[in-house]
N, C-alpha and C positions, 0 to 999 in steps of 0.2 A: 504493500500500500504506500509504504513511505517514497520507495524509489520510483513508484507511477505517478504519484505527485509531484517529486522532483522534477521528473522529466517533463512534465505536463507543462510546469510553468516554466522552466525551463527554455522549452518550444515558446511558450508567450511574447517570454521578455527578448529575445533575440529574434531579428529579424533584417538579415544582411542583405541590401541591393544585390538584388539576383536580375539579371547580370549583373559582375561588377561594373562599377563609372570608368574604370581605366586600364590599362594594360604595361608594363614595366620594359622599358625600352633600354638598352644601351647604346653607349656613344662609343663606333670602333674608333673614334682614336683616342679617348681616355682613359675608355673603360667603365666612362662613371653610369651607374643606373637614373633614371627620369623616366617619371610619371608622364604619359600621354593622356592628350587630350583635354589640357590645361593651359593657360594663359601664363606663362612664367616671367615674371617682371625681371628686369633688367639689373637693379638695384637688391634685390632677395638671392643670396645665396643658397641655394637648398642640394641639401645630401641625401639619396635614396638608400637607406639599406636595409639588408634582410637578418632578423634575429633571430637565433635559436632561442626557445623559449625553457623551462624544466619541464614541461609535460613535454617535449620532445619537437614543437609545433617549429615551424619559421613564420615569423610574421613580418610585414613590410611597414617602414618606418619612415618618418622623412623628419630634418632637421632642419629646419630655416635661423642660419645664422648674420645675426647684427653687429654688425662691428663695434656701436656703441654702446651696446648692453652689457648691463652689469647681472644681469637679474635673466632665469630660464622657465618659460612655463610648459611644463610634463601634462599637454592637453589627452582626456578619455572624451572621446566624440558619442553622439547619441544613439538611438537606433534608427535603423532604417538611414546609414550614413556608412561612407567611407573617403578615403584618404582623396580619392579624384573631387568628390561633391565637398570636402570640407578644405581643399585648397586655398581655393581663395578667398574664405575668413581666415585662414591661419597667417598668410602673407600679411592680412590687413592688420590683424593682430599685430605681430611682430613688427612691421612697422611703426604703428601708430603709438603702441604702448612703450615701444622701444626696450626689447627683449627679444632672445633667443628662444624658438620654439618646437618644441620635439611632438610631434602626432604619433599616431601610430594604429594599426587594424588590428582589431580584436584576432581572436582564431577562428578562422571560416567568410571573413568578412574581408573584401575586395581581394587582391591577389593573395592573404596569408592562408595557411594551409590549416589543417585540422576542422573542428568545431565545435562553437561556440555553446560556452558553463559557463557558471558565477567563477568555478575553481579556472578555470583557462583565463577567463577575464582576468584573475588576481595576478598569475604565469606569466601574461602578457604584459600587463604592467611594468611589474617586477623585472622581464627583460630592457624595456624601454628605459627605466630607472639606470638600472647598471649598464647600459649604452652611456646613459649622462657620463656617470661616474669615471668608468672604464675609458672610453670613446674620446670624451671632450674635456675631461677635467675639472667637470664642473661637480661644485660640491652643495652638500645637503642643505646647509645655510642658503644659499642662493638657488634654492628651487622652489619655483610655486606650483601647486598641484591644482587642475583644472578643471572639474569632471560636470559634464553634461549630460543632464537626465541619466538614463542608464551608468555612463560613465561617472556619476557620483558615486557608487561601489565599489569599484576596482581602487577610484581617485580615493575612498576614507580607508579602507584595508591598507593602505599602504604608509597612509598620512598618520594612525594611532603608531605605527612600527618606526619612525624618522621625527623623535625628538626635537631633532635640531631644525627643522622643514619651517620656510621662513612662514608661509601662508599658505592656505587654501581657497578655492574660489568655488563655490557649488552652484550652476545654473539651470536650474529647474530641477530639481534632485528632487528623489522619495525618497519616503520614510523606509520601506522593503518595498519586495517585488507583493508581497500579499496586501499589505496595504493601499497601492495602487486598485484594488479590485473591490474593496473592501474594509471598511474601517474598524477593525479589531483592535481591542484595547490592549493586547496581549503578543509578543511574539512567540510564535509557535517554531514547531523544531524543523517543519520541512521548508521552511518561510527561505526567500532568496535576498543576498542583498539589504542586512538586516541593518542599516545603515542609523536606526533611532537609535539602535545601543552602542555606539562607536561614537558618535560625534561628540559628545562628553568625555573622551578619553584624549582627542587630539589637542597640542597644548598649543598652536599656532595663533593668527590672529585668523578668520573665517569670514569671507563675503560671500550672504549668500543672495542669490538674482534670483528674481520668478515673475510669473503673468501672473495679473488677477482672474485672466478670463481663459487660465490653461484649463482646457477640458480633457486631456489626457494625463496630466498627473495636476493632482488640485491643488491648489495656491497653496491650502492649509500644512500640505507638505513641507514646502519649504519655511514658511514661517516656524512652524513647529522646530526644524530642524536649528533655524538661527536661537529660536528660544533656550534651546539645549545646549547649544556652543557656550563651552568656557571659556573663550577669547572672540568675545564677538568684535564685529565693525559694521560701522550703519550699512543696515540692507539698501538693495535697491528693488522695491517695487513696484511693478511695470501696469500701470493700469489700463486696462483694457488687452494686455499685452496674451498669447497664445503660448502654446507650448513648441513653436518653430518659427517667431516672426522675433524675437527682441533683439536679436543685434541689428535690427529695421530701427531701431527707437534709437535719436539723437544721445537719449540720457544715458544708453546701454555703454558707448566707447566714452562718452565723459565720466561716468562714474568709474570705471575700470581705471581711467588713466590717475581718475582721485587716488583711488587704493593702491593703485602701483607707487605710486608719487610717496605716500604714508607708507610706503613697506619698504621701499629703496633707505629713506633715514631710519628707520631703528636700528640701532646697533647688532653686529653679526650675532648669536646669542650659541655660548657652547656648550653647554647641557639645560637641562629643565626646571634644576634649582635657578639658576640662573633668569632663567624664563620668568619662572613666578613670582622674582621681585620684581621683576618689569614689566607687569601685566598694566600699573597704570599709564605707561607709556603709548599702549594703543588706544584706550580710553581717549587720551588726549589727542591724541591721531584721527580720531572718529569724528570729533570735533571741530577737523580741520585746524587746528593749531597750527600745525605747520613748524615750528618753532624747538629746534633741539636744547637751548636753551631751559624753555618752561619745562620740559621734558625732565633734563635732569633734577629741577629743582624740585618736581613731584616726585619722582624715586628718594632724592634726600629727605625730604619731608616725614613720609613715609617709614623711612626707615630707623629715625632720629626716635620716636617715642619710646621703640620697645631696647634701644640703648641705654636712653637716661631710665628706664624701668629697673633694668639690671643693674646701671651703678645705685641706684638706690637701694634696692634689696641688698646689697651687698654689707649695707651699714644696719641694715635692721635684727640680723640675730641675734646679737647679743641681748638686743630687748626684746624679743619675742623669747628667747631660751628662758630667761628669768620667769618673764610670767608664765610660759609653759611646765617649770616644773612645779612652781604654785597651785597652778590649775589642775596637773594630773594625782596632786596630793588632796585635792578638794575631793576633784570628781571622782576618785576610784570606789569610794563606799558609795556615792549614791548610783553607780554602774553596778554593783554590785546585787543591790538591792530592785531597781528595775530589769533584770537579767531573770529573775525568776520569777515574776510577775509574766515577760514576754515569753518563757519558754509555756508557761502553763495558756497562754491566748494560743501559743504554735500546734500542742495538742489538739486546741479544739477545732482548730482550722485543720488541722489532718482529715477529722470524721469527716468533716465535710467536706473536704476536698475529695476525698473516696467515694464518695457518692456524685459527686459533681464526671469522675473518669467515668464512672460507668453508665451513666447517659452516656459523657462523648462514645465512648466504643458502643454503643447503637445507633447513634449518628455516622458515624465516619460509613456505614456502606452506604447509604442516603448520598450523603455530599460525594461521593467518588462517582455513583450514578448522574449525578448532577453533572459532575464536572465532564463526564462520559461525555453525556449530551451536547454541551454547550460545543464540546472538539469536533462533534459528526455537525454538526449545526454551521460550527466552520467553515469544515471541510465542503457540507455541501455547497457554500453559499461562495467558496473556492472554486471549482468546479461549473456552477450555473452564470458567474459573470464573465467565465473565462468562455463560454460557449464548449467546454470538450465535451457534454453531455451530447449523444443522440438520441435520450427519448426519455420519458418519464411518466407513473403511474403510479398510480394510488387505489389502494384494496383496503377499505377502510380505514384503520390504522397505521397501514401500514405504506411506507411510500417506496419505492422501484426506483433505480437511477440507472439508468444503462449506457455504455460507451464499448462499442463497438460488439463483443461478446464477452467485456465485463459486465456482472450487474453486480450495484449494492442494495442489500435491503434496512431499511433504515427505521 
């Protein structure tokens, strides 16, 4: 049951341009690999290559490198997208935001090989990562992680494991893949892309972009998600905006280029302690500050109270020890004597606590039937939005779910 589920949504969430947009071309006198069927500016330097991935896959990558950049964005693209249809935002990207920009095809999706899982997707990533690292030299500080609807799960799996990862960028991100069908207050165990329990863990600063009027993954998603980030920065909310039209909106590259602009001044940061005393530093960044200056003076600020805390405790024991052994010569008979007062209340809270277990152990098969139901109640309502069902019936009490020559009885 688990692994038919898996696969079920599995099939949903992936859905690679069949045909692909492009075909991978070499140049006999360089050697170098280039994407056909693209527009290649003159000024954009881009490098085509093919990655082995750990699950065994090769997948095709491209690097658009900026002479002026200091800063790399590691872009996961959407569905129903590949490296030929997402060229020419990535060129305009690295341009205009003035950065260095690595794309890359899932497995199965335009010319990479294999086929496309949540677990290939993470594979896939993970190889485009250590391209940076390996490849170009670029390190963990100077990468920003970029992930696009789907590509927000591969983009967070990666972003809680890199510490030191300057920012993240989530545009139009869900919550999971089950919650896109489905508002469950709970994640469950076959759920994909479980992305509401991850974003609390990453210690970055976080922008995250959405439409009001996405009808394919719902606004509420993304908000939610910004709510959950422990290093927020002001969102940008697109109103009226869909789930394939925002970088159509003027405010989509000028808010980008804000956060870029806020992410280039903070200081390189090299572990997590370190992070956490400078969390009011993006605070001030969201604000548009602008101002490294003010910057420092709120970390000093900050940090000054709980110093003069400790030189002062330092002078206080000797007066606290006196009165303390005053007090433990006070207090020890009248401890003494409420001590067996509270053991004889503890007896009688025993009786009744023994009777109180033995309802629950009549309850608890009650509640586990409950809890039964509400999982199959799930599951169906997983199933009926996703369309896999081909037919359903009902015998009184009893309801029929049929997909293909499985049935459930329910």
């Amino acid at each position: 049951m688990g692994t038919a589920t898996s696969s079920m949504a599995a099939k949903f969430a992936f859905y690679p341009p069949n045909p692909p947009s492009y075909n991978i071309l070499v140049d006999e006198e360089s050697g170098k690999m280039r994407i056909s069927d693209v527009h290649q500016r003159d000024d954009v330097d881009v490098d085509v290559l093919k990655l082995t991935t750990k699950k065994g896959n090769e997948i095709v990558a491209m690097y658009m490198k900026n002479a002026s950049a200091s800063l790399t964005v590691l872009y996961s693209h959407g569905n129903a997208a590949d490296l030929g249809l997402m060229f020419h935002i990535f060129s305009e990207l690295s341009l205009h935001l003035n950065v260095n920009l690595m794309g890359y095809d899932y497995s199965g999706y335009g010319r990479s090989s294999g086929k496309a899982s949540e677990q290939d997707t993470y594979a896939d990533i993970e190889a485009a990562y250590k391209c940076l690292e390996e490849t170009y030299g670029v390190k963990e500080e100077d990468i920003i992680l970029y992930g696009q609807s789907v590509g927000s799960g591969p983009t967070l799996e990666l972003a809680v494991r890199l510490p030191q990862l300057r920012a993240v960028i989530l545009h139009s991100p869900i919550l999971s893949g089950l919650r896109v069908m489905y508002p469950v207050k709970r994640t469950f165990w076959f759920d994909i892309y479980k992305n509401i329990d991850k974003i609390p863990l990453v210690q970055c600063p976080v922008l995250v972009i959405h439409g009001t009027d996405d009808d394919v993954v719902d606004f509420s998603h993304g908000k939610q998600l910004w709510e959950l980030c422990k290093d927020k920065y002001e969102p940008l909310w697109l109103k009226g905006g869909n789930h394939c039209n925002l970088e159509l909106y003027p405010e989509y590259l000028r808010h980008l280029r804000k956060f870029i602009s806020a992410i280039e001044k903070l200081p390189r940061l090299r572990n997590v302690s370190e992070r956490k005393t400078t969390d009011e530093v993006v605070v001030a960044e969201s604000s548009s500050s602008g101002n490294n200056t003010t910057e420092q003076v709120i970390i000093l600020d900050k940090s000054r109270p709980s110093t003069d805390l400790r030189e002062k405790d330092k002078g206080r024991p000797s007066i606290g020890q006196r009165s303390e052994k005053s007090r433990l010569s006070t207090d020890s008979s009248s401890r003494e004597k409420s001590r067996s007062s509270t053991d004889k209340r503890d007896k009688s809270r025993k009786s009744v606590d023994r009777s109180g277990k033995a309802r629950n152990s009549v309850d608890q098969p009650e509640r586990a039937r409950n809890s039964f139901d509400r999982s199959v109640e799930t599951i169906k309502m997983f199933y009926f939005h996703h369309h896999f069902y081909s037919s359903f019936s009902c015998y009184g009490n009893l309801q029929v779910w049929r997909y293909g020559e499985v049935s459930w009885i329910v």
